[in-house]
NUPA-322395 format. One line per field, with one value per residue (C-alpha): residue number from 0; residue in three letters; chain; x, y, z. Coordinates in steps of 0.25 Angstrom, whole numbers, plus 5000, padded with zeros to 4 digits. Example, Ala and Ser with C-alpha at 12.3 -4.5 7.8 and 13.67 -1.06 7.14 Angstrom:
% NUPA-322395
num <- c(0 | 1)
residu <- c(ala | ser)
chaine <- c(A | A)
c1 <- c(5049 | 5055)
c2 <- c(4982 | 4996)
c3 <- c(5031 | 5029)
This chain:
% NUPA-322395
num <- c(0 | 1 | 2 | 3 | 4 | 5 | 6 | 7 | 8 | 9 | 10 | 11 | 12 | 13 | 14 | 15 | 16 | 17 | 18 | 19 | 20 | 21 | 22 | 23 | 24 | 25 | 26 | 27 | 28 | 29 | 30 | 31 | 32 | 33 | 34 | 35 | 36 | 37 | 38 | 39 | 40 | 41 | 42 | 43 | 44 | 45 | 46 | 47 | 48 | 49 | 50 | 51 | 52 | 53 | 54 | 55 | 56 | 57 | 58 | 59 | 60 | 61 | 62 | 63 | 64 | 65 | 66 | 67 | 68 | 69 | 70 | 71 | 72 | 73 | 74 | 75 | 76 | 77 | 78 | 79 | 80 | 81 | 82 | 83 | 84 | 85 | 86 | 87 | 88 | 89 | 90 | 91 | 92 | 93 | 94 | 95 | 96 | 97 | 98 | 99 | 100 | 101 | 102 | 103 | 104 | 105 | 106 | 107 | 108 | 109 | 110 | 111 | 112 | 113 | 114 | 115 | 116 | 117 | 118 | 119 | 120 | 121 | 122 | 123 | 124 | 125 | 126 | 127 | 128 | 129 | 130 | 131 | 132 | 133 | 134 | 135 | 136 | 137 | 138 | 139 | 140 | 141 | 142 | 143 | 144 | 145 | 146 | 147 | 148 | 149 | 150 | 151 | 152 | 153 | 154 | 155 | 156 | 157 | 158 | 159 | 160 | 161 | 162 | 163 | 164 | 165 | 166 | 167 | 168 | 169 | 170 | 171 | 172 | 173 | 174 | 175 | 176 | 177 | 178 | 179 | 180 | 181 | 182 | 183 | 184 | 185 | 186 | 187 | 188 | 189 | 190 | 191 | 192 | 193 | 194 | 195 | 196 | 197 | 198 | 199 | 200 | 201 | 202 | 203 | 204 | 205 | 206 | 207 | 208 | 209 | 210 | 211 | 212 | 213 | 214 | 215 | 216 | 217 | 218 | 219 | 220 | 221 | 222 | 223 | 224 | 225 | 226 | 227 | 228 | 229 | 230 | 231 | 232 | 233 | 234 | 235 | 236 | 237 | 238 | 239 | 240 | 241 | 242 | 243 | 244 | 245 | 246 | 247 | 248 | 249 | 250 | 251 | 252 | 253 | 254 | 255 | 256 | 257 | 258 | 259 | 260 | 261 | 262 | 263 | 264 | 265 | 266 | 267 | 268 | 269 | 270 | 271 | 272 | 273 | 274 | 275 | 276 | 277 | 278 | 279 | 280 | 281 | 282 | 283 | 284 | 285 | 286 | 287 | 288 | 289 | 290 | 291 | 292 | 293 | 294 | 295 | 296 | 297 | 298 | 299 | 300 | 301 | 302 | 303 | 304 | 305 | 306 | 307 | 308 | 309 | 310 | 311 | 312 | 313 | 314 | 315 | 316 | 317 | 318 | 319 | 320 | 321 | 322 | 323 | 324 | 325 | 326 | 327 | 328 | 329 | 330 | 331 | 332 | 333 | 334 | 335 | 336 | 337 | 338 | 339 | 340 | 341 | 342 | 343 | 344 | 345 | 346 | 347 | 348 | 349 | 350 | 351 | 352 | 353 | 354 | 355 | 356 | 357 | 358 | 359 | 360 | 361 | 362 | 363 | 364 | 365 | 366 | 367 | 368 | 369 | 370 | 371 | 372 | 373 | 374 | 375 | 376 | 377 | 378 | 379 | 380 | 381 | 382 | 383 | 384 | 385 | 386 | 387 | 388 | 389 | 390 | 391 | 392 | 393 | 394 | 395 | 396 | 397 | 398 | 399 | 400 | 401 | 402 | 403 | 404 | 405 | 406)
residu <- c(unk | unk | unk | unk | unk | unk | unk | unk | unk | unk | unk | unk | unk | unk | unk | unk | unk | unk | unk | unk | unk | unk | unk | unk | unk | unk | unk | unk | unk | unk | unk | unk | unk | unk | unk | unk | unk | unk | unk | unk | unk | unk | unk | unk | unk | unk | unk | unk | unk | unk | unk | unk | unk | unk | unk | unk | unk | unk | unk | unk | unk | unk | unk | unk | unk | unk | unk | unk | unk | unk | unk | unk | unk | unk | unk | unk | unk | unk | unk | unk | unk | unk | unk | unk | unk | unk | unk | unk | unk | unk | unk | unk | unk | unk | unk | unk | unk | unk | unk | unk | unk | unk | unk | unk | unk | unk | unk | unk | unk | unk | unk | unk | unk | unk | unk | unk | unk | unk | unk | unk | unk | unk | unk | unk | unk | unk | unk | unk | unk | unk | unk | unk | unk | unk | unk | unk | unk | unk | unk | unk | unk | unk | unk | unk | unk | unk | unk | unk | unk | unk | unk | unk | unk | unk | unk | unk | unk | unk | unk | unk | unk | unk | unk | unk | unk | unk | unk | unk | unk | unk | unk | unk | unk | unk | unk | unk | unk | unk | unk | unk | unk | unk | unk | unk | unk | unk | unk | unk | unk | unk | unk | unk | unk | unk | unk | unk | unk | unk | unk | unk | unk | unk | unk | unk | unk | unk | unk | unk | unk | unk | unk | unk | unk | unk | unk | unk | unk | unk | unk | unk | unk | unk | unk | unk | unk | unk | unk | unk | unk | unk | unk | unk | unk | unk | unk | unk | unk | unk | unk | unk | unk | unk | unk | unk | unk | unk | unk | unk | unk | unk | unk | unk | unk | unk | unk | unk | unk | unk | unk | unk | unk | unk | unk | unk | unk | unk | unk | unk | unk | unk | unk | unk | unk | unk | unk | unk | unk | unk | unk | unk | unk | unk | unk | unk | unk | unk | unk | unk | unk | unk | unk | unk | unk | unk | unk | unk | unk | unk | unk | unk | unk | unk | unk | unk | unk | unk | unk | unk | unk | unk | unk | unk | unk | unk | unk | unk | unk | unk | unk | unk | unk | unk | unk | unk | unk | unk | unk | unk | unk | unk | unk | unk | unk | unk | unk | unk | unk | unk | unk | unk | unk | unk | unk | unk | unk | unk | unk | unk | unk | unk | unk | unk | unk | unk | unk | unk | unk | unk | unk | unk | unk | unk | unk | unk | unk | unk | unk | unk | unk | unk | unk | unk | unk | unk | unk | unk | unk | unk | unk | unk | unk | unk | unk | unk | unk | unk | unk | unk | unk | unk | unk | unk | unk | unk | unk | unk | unk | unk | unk | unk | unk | unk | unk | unk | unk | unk | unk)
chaine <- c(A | A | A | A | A | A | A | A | A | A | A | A | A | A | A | A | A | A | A | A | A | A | A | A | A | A | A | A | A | A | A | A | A | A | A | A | A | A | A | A | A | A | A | A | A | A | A | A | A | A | A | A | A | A | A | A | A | A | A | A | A | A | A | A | A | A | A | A | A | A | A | A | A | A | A | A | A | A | A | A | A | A | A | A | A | A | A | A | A | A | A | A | A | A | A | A | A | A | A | A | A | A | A | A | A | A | A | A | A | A | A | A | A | A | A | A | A | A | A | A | A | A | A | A | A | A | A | A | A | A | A | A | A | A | A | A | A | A | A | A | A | A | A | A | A | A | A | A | A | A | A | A | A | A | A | A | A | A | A | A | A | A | A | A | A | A | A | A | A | A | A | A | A | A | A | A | A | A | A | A | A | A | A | A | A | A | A | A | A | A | A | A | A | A | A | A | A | A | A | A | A | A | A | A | A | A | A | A | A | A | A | A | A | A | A | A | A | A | A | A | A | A | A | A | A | A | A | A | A | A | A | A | A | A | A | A | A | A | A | A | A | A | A | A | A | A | A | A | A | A | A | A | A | A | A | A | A | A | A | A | A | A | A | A | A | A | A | A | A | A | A | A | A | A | A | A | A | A | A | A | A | A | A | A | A | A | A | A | A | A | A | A | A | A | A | A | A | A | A | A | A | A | A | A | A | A | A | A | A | A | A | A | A | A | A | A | A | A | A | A | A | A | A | A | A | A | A | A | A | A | A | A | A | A | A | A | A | A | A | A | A | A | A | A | A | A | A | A | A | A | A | A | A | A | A | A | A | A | A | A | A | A | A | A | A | A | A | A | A | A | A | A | A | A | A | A | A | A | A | A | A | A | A | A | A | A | A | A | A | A | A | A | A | A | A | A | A | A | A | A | A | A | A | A | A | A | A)
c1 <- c(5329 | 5335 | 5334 | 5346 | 5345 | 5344 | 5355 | 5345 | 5338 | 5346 | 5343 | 5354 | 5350 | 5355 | 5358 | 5356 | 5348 | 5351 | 5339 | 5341 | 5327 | 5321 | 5311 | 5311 | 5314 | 5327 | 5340 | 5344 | 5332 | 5340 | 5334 | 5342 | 5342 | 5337 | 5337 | 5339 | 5332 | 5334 | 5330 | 5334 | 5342 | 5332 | 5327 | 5314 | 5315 | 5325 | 5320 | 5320 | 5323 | 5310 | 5303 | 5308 | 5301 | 5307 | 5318 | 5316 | 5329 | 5338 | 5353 | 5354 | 5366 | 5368 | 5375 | 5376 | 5371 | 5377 | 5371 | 5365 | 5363 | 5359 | 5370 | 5375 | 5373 | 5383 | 5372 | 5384 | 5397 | 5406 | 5412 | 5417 | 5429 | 5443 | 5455 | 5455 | 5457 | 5466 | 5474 | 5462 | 5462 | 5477 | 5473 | 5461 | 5470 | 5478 | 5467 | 5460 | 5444 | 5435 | 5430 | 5445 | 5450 | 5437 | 5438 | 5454 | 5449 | 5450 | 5438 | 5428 | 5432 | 5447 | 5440 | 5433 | 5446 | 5451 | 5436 | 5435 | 5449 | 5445 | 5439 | 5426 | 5434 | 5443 | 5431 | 5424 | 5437 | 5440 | 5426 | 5426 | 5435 | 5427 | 5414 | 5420 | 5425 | 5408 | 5404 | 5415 | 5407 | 5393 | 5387 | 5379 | 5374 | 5381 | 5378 | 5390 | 5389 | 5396 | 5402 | 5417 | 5415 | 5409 | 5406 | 5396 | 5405 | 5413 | 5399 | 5393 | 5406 | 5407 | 5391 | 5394 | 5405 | 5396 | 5384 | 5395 | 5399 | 5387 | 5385 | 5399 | 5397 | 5389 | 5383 | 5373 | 5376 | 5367 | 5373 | 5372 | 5375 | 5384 | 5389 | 5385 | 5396 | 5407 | 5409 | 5420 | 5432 | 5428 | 5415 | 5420 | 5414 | 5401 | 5396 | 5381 | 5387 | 5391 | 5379 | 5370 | 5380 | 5377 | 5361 | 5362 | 5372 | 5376 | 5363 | 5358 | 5368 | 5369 | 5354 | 5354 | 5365 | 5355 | 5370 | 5363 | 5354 | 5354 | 5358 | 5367 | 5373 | 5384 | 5380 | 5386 | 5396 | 5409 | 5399 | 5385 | 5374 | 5361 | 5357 | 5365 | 5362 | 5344 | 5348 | 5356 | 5345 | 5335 | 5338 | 5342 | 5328 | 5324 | 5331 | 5325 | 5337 | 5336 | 5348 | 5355 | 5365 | 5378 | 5374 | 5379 | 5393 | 5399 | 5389 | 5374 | 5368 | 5355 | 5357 | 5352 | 5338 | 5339 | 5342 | 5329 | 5321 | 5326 | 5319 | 5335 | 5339 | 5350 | 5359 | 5373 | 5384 | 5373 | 5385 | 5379 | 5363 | 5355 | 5340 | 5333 | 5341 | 5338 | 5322 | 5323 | 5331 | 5320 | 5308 | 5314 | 5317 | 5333 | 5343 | 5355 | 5368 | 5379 | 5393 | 5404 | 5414 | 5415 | 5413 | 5424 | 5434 | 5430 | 5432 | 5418 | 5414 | 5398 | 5391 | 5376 | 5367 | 5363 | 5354 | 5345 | 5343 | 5339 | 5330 | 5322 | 5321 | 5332 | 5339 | 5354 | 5363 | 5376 | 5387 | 5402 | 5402 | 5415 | 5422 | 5437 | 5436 | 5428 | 5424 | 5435 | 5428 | 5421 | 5414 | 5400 | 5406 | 5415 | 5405 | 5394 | 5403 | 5406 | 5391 | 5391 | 5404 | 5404 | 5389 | 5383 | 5375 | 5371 | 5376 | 5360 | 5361 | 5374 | 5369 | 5355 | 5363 | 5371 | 5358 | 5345 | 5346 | 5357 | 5347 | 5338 | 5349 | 5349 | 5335 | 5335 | 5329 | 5320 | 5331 | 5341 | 5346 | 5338 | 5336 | 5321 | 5313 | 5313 | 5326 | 5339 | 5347 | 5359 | 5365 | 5378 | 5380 | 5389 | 5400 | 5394 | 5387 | 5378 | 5376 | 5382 | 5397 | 5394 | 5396 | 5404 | 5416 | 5429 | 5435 | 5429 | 5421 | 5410 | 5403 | 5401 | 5394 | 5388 | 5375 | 5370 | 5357 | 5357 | 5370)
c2 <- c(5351 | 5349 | 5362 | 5366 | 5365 | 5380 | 5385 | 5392 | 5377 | 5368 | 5356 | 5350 | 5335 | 5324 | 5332 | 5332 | 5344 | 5352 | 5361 | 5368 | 5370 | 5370 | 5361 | 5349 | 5340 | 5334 | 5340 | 5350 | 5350 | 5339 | 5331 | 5320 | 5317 | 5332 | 5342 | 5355 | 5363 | 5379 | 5388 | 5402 | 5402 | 5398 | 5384 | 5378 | 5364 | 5360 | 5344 | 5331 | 5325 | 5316 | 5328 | 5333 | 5327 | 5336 | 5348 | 5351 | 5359 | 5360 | 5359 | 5348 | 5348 | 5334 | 5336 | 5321 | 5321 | 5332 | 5342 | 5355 | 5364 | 5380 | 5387 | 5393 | 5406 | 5415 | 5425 | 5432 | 5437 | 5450 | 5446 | 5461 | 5467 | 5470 | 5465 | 5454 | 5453 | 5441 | 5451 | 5450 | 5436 | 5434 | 5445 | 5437 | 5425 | 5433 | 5437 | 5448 | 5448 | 5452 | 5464 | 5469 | 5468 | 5475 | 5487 | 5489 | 5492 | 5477 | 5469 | 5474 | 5488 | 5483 | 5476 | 5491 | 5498 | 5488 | 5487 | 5501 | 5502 | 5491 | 5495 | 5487 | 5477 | 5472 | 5470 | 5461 | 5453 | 5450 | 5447 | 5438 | 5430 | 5426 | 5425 | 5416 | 5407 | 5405 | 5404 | 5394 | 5385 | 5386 | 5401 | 5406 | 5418 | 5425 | 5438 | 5448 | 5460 | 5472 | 5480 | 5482 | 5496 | 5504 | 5516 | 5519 | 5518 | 5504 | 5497 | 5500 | 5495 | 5483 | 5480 | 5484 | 5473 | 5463 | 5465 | 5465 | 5449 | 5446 | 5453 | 5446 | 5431 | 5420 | 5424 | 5430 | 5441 | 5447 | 5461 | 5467 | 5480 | 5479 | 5494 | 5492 | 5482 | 5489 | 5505 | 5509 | 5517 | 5529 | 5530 | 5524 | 5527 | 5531 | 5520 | 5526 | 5535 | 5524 | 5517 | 5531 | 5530 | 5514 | 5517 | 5529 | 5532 | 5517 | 5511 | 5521 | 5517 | 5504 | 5504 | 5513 | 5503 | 5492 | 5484 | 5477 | 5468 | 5469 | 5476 | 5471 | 5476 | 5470 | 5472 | 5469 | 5477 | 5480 | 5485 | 5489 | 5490 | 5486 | 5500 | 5504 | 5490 | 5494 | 5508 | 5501 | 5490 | 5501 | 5508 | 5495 | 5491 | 5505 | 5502 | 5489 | 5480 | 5469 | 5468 | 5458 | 5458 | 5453 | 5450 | 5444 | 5440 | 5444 | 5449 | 5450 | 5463 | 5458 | 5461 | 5448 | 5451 | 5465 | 5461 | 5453 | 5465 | 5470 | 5457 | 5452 | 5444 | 5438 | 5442 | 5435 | 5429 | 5427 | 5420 | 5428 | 5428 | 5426 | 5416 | 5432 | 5438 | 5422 | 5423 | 5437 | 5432 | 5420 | 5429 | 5438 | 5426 | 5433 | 5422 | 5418 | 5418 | 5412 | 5415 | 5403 | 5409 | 5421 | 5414 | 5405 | 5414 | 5424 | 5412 | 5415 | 5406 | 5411 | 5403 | 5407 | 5402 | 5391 | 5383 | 5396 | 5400 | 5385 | 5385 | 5397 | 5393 | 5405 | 5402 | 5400 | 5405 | 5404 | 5411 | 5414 | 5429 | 5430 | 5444 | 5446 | 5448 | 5436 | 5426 | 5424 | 5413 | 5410 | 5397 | 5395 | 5378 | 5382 | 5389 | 5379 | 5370 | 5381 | 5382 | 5369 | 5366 | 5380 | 5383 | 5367 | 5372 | 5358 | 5357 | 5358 | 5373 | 5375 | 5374 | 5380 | 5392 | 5394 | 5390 | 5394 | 5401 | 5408 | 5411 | 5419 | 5426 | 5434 | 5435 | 5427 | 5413 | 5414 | 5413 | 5404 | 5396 | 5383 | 5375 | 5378 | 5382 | 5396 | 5399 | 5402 | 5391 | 5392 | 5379 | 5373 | 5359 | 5350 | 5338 | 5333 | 5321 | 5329 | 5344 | 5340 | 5343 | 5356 | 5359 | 5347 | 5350 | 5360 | 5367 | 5359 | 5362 | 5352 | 5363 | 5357 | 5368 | 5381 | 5388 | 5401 | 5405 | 5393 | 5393)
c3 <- c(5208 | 5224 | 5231 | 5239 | 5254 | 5259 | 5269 | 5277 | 5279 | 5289 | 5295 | 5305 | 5308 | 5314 | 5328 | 5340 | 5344 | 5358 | 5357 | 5371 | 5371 | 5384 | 5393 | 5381 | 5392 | 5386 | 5389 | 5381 | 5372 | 5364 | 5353 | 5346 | 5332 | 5331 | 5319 | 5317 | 5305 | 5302 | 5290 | 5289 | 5300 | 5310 | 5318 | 5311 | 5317 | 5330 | 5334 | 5330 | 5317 | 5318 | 5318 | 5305 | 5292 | 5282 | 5282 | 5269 | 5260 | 5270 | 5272 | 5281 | 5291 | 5299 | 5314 | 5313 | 5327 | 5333 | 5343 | 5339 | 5352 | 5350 | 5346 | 5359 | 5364 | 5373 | 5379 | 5387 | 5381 | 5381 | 5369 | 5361 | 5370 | 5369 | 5376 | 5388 | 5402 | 5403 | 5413 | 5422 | 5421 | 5427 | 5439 | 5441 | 5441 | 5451 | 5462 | 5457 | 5455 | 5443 | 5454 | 5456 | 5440 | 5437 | 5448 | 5444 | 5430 | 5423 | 5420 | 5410 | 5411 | 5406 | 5393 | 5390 | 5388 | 5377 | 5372 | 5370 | 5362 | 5352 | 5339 | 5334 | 5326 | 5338 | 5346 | 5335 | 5333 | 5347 | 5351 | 5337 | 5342 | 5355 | 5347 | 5338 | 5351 | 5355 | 5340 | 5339 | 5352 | 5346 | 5351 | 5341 | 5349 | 5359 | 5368 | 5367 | 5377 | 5376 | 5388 | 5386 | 5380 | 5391 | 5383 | 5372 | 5361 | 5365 | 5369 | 5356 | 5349 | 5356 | 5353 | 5341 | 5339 | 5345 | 5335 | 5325 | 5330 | 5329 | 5312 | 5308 | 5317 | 5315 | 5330 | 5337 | 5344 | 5355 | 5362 | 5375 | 5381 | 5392 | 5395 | 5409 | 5411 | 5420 | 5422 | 5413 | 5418 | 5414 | 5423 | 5435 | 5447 | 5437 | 5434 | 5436 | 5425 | 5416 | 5418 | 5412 | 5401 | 5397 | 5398 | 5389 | 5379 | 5379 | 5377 | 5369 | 5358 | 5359 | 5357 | 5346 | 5339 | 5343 | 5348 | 5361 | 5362 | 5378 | 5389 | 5400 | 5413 | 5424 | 5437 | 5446 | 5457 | 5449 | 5438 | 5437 | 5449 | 5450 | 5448 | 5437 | 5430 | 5431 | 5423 | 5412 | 5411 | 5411 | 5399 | 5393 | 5393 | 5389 | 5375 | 5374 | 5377 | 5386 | 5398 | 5404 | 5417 | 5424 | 5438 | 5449 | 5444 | 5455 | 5466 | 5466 | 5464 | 5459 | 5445 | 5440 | 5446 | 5442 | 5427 | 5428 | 5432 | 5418 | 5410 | 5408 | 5398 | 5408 | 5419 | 5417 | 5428 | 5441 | 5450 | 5462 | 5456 | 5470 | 5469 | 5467 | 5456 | 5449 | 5453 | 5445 | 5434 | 5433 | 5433 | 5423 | 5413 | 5415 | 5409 | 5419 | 5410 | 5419 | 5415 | 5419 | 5411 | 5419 | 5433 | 5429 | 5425 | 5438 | 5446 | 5452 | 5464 | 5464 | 5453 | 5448 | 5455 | 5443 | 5453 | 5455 | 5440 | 5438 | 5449 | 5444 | 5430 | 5426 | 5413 | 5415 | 5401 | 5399 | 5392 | 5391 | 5396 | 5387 | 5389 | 5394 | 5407 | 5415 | 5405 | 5393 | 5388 | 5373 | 5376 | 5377 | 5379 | 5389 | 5396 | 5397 | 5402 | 5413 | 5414 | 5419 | 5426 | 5435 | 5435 | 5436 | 5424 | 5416 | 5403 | 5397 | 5404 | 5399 | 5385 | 5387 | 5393 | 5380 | 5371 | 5377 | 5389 | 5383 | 5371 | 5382 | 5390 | 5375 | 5373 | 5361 | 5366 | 5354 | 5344 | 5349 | 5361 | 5356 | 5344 | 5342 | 5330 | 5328 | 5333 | 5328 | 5321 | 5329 | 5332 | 5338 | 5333 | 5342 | 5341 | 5355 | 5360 | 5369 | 5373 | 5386 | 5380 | 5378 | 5393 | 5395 | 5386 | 5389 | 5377 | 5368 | 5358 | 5351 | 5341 | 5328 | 5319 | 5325 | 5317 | 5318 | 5312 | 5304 | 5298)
């Protein structure tokens, strides 16, 4: 009697495998003629067919040769808010800078107000939207921050809605606290104030609801200080959560090396990183997430110092920084090939700083970002001739079947 393949055994053959894992000596860790086997979700073989005697009773998937690559990860989003700012955008357009919308009242601190009137349900329907615009491109994991709330109530809500994507979506979603992103109206001028109120009640909350799985902070002058970023790093680590930082987007105030005094998982934007902040970042294993999305539509002239983080072995991510004010943009294709046309990233960085590198920025390089044994079996399965388009292509999109945990 013939015994029915099981769903939770998968074998995908006949590909060509972009495995992203690291030093093999081959450009992109690729193997031709490769095969990928999964049970219960997870990767138990990643590597040559000629390797494979037997797969046993599986259900056998054949990709007819095309490419299979991690499925992409976006390590840096804001992706739960309401409203938009495509006012800004036109009085950018006109001569105003990110500084001045910000200090008259726009910028983030526009987004809280229409954050803070939307109910729970509006929150998850808009940010569905945009999820389902990265899900749609191959990301199978994706970091959403919160920070459009500014009070206890609305930064819980809006964590809440992001664990909530991540229940009801075929996606991982990784949180992060980001109270400390901009002083809300009603504590200006008291911004040492509102900074007591994000390291007590606000993270006393958000850890008691477990909703964060890190702590992040933008430091930087038209936000946070140096000083005020140590104290919410501090008692972020006193509950156990790991941080993360903006820095240097617009200045250098050292944050990125302060970050790395912390054990950070990454510190985001780097345009003005200097050779010491980058020699912290390397000693503290602290990931380098550039953000071309934001640079481009800021029409930044000071790039991050990609040379540097190379030169001292510091791991570069990559990601789409999608939020309404500075980088309106949900697509982890369109931003590698931004990663590559703005930054002079090569197209293997660019897809290593979606996959693996992106996979460390979060913590979770030993569930995801390569096709290994042992790790998750989220895949992206291409309609390419080789992992090179991914970068090269503009609004075009090549993905053939995404699969998250197997499935």
């Amino acid at each position: 009697m013939a015994t029915t393949p099981s769903p939770s055994h998968r074998v995908w053959a006949n590909a060509r495998l972009a495995t992203m894992v690291a030093d093999t000596g081959t450009p992109y860790g690729a193997i031709e003629d490769g095969i990928v086997i999964a049970r219960n979700g997870r990767i138990v073989f990643a590597g040559p067919s000629s390797e494979v005697s037997s797969i046993g009773q599986a259900e056998v998937i054949d990709c007819e040769g095309r490419w299979i690559t991690p499925g992409l990860i976006d390590c840096h989003t804001h992706l739960v808010y309401g409203g938009d700012r495509a006012h800004e955008f036109e009085l950018r357009l006109k001569g105003a800078s990110y500084e001045e919308i910000a200090r008259a009242g726009g910028g983030i601190v526009s987004s809280v107000k229409a954050t803070r009137a939307a109910s729970e349900d509006e929150l998850f329907a808009s940010a569905d939207k945009r999820l389902a615009a990265l899900i749609a491109e191959g990301v199978t994991t994706v970091e959403i921050k919160s920070g459009y709330g500014l009070d206890t109530d609305s930064e819980v809500k809006v964590l809440a809605v992001a664990r909530r994507l991540g229940r009801e979506r075929p996606v991982g979603v990784q949180t992060t606290f980001l109270g400390a992103h901009a002083v809300p109206a009603e504590f200006k001028g008291r911004s040492g104030d509102y900074v007591d109120l994000v390291c007590g009640p606000m993270l006393d909350a958000i850890a008691e609801q477990n909703l964060a799985d890190a702590v992040d902070v933008f430091c930087e002058g038209i936000a946070f200080s140096p000083e005020e970023t140590a104290r919410v790093f501090t008692a972020a680590k006193a509950r156990g959560l790991p941080v993360k930082i903006h820095a240097e987007q617009l200045s250098n105030l050292g944050g990125a090396a302060l970050a790395a005094g912390f054990g950070a998982l990454s510190a985001d934007h780097l345009e003005h990183l200097d050779e010491a902040g980058v020699i912290a970042m390397a000693k503290a294993g602290t990931v380098a997430v550039v953000l071309p999305g934001a640079f481009y539509f800021l029409r930044e002239t000071v790039k991050p110092p990609i040379d540097l983080l190379r030169q001292h072995g510091v791991p570069i991510a990559l990601a789409t920084d999608a939020n309404p004010g500075t980088s309106p943009l949900t697509s982890p294709l369109m931003t590698m090939n931004m990663g590559c046309t703005l930054f002079r990233l090569t197209p293997e960085e660019a897809l290593a700083g979606m996959t693996r590198n992106a996979a460390l920025a979060l913590g979770l390089q030993d569930e995801i970002g390569t096709l290994e044994a042992g790790k998750a079996c989220d895949l992206a399965i291409w309609e390419i001739e080789r992992p090179a388009e991914l970068a090269y292509r503009i609004g075009f999109n090549p993905l053939h079947t995404r699969i998250r945990n197997g499935l």
